[in-house]
C-alpha positions, 0 to 999 in steps of 0.5 A: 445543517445537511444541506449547508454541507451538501452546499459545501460538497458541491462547490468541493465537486464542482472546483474539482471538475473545473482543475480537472478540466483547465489544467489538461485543457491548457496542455492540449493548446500548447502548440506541438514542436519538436520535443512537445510532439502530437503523443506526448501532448496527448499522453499528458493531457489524458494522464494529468485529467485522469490523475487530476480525476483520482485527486479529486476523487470526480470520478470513480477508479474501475471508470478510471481503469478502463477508460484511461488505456482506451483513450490512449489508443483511439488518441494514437498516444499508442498501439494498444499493444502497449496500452493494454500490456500490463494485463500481463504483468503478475502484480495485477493477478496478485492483487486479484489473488489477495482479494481472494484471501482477504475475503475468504480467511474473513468469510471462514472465520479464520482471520479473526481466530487467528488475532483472538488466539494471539491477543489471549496470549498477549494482552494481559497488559495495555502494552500486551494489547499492542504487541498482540496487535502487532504479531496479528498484523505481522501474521495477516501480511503474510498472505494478505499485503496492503489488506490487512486493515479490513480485518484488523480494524474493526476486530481492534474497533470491537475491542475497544468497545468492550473494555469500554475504551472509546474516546480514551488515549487506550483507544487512539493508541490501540487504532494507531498500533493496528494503522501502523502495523499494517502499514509497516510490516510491508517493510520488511514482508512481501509489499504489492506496492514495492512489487507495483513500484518494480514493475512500473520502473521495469522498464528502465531498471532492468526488471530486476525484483526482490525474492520473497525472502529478500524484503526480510533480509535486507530489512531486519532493522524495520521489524525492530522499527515496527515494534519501537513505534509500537513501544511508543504508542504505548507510553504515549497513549498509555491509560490511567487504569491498567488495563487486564483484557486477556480474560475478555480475549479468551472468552471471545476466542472460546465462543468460535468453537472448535475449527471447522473444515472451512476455516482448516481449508484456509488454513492448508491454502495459506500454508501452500501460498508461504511455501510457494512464497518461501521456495521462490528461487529455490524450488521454482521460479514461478513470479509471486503474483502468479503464486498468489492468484493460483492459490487463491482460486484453491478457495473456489476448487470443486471439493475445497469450495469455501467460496461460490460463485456468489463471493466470486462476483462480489471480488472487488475487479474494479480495482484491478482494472485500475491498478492494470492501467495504472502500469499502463502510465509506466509503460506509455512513459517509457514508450514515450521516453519521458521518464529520461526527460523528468530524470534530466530536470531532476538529476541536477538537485541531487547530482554529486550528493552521497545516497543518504541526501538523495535518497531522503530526498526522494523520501520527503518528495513521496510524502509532499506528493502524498498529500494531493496525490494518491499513492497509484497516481505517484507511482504512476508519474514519478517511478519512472524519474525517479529510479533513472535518476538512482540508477544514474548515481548508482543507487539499487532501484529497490532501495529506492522503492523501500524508501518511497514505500516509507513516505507513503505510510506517513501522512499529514492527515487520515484522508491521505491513506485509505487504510488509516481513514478507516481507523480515523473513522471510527470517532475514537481520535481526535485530528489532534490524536492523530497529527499527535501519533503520526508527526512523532512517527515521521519524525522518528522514523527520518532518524531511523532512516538516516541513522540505521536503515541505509546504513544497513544496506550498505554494510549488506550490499543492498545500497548500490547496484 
């Protein structure tokens, strides 16, 4: 049976490499002309193996990341002052800096005190238990966007054990609130994927981004939107018994003790980052990425030390050498004046249509793409065409951003999001729970779209420019 499904891995591996390599290899024989120049060929057949390479999943992403603005300098695709502008960018030192929280609220203790403390108050219930989830998530995202999952998973996953729920609809309702969540609570909190979006988009946009406190007040519909899915998933997977927990989350709660000078650092160093967060243009200007690595590197500080240099090495960088060059496709593309060229073969399909149909369009175009792309490769190659195609209808590029942040969080299947694999992966739902919870959402979610959220934004005067 092992080596039937190694067999199986490699001919997966092997077709992988043979598309990665054919496809680039039948850009590079293109004849050059006057529009398909010499650093346009080579920009295309170095981007499409790389991004062919992240589908494939042939080769891994910090390789990627270093390799990728390389290669478009010693192929004279560009100066390597472009190549290696992102480095500047504050979004690349903001996903250092949330990697630094992420690894610091879980190594002080204080992550898990915060869900237990909430999950006593709410989980008197099977829908107590989900709201509880809910407010955790929303509370974690706060300081720790688009990493949430790797605390909330295996606290909701030890939940499930011990009130004996695992393989029941409880525990497929349970794992899709904490999926869900955290995914939805970056509609309306500060997203480093929209943040990713604006400055890839930058350079045709204007640069423009939303303040801290914008993502909350141009998207108060998506926190009803958050908990109605929650509201769902707890009549569809709702469990025979009732279900009492709060006793179980107090006793869990209880066994932490009181709070020790590590988890009160934390504590103090999260307060600092969401006043920094919420002062953004008030009291200061400093970009968020900017905030968020400076109060990061507080957990490292000679008197603070809740991390050493050994946590300090184990910080995932690969990654965010890969999310730097992943800018870099942004800023080659602008270079190049391609993102106009895809905004001109797109315009027509959406020319003279209201913001609603387009926008939607756009929408259902992530999620397509979202099934064979990674979302860094999708707002790598398509930013660009799409916010030139918005801005010439006149359409805010943020709105935009918001919208493909939405097709991102809904899937056909698990693999297509990290964060959802890692829920998926704990054998308590089946692929028919999951199609079952997420096809549901997508649906609901079109209408809520369609119905309230655009609306929103044009009643507030976000939808345009």
């Amino acid at each position: 049976m092992s080596s039937l499904l190694q067999n199986k891995t490699n001919i997966k591996t092997i077709i992988g490499w043979v598309i990665s390599i054919c496809i680039p290899l039948i850009l590079f024989l293109i004849p050059c002309t006057e529009s398909y120049t010499y650093e346009i060929k080579m920009f295309f057949v170095i981007t499409v193996f790389f991004i062919l390479c992240m589908v494939f999943d042939n080769l891994n992403t910090a390789y990627i990341g270093i390799l990728m603005p390389v290669c478009y300098v010693v192929f004279a695709v560009c100066k390597p002052a472009i190549a290696f502008q992102s480095w500047s960018n504050h979004v690349v030192w903001m996903a250092l800096g949330s990697f630094m929280f992420a690894d610091m609220m879980m190594k002080s203790g204080f992550a898990k005190r915060l869900v237990y403390k909430m999950l006593s108050y709410t989980g008197g219930s099977y829908r107590g238990i989900l709201i509880g989830v809910g407010i955790a998530g929303i509370i974690l995202s706060l300081v720790m966007s688009g990493r949430v999952q790797y605390i909330l998973a295996p606290l909701c996953y030890s939940l499930i054990l011990a009130l004996g729920l695992e393989r029941s609809k409880a525990a497929v309702g349970i794992l899709l609130t904490s999926a869900s969540i955290c995914c939805d609570a970056n509609s309306f909190l500060y997203s480093n994927v929209v943040a990713n979006l604006e400055e890839v988009g930058a350079s045709v946009s204007g640069g423009a981004s939303l303040p801290w406190i914008g993502y909350i007040t141009n998207n108060v519909p998506m926190i009803f939107y958050a908990f109605l899915i929650i509201w769902l998933y707890s009549i569809m997977f709702k469990p025979e018994e009732p279900i009492k927990g709060k006793d179980y989350f107090r006793e869990e709660y209880a066994k932490l003790g009181r709070m020790d000078s590590g988890e009160f650092k934390t504590l103090t160093i999260c307060l600092i980052l969401l006043f920094s967060l919420l002062s953004f243009g008030h009291l200061h200007r400093i970009q968020i990425g900017w905030c968020f690595i400076l109060c990061g590197c507080l957990f490292f500080a000679p008197g603070i030390n809740v991390g050493d240099k050994e946590d300090l090495k184990k910080l995932n960088y690969g990654f965010v050498i890969f999310i730097a060059s992943c800018f870099t496709i942004g800023n080659v593309t602008s270079e190049l004046g391609l993102g106009q060229i895809c905004a001109d073969l797109l315009l027509p399909l959406v020319d003279g249509k209201s913001a609603v149909f387009t926008l939607m369009v756009m929408w259902v175009f992530t999620i397509i793409l979202n099934a064979v792309m990674t979302p860094v490769a999708i707002i790598a190659a398509m930013t660009i065409p799409f916010t030139v195609v918005v801005m010439n209808l006149g359409i805010n590029p943020d709105a935009l951003y918001l919208i493909m942040l939405s097709g991102f969080n809904l899937l056909f299947f698990p693999y297509e999001s990290g964060n959802y694999l890692l829920h998926y992966s704990y054998g308590c739902m089946t692929m028919k729970d999951f199609m079952k919870g997420m096809y549901i959402k997508m649906a609901i979610t079109a209408v809520f779209l369609i119905v309230v959220l655009i609306p929103y934004w044009k009643l507030v005067g976000f939808l345009f420019i």
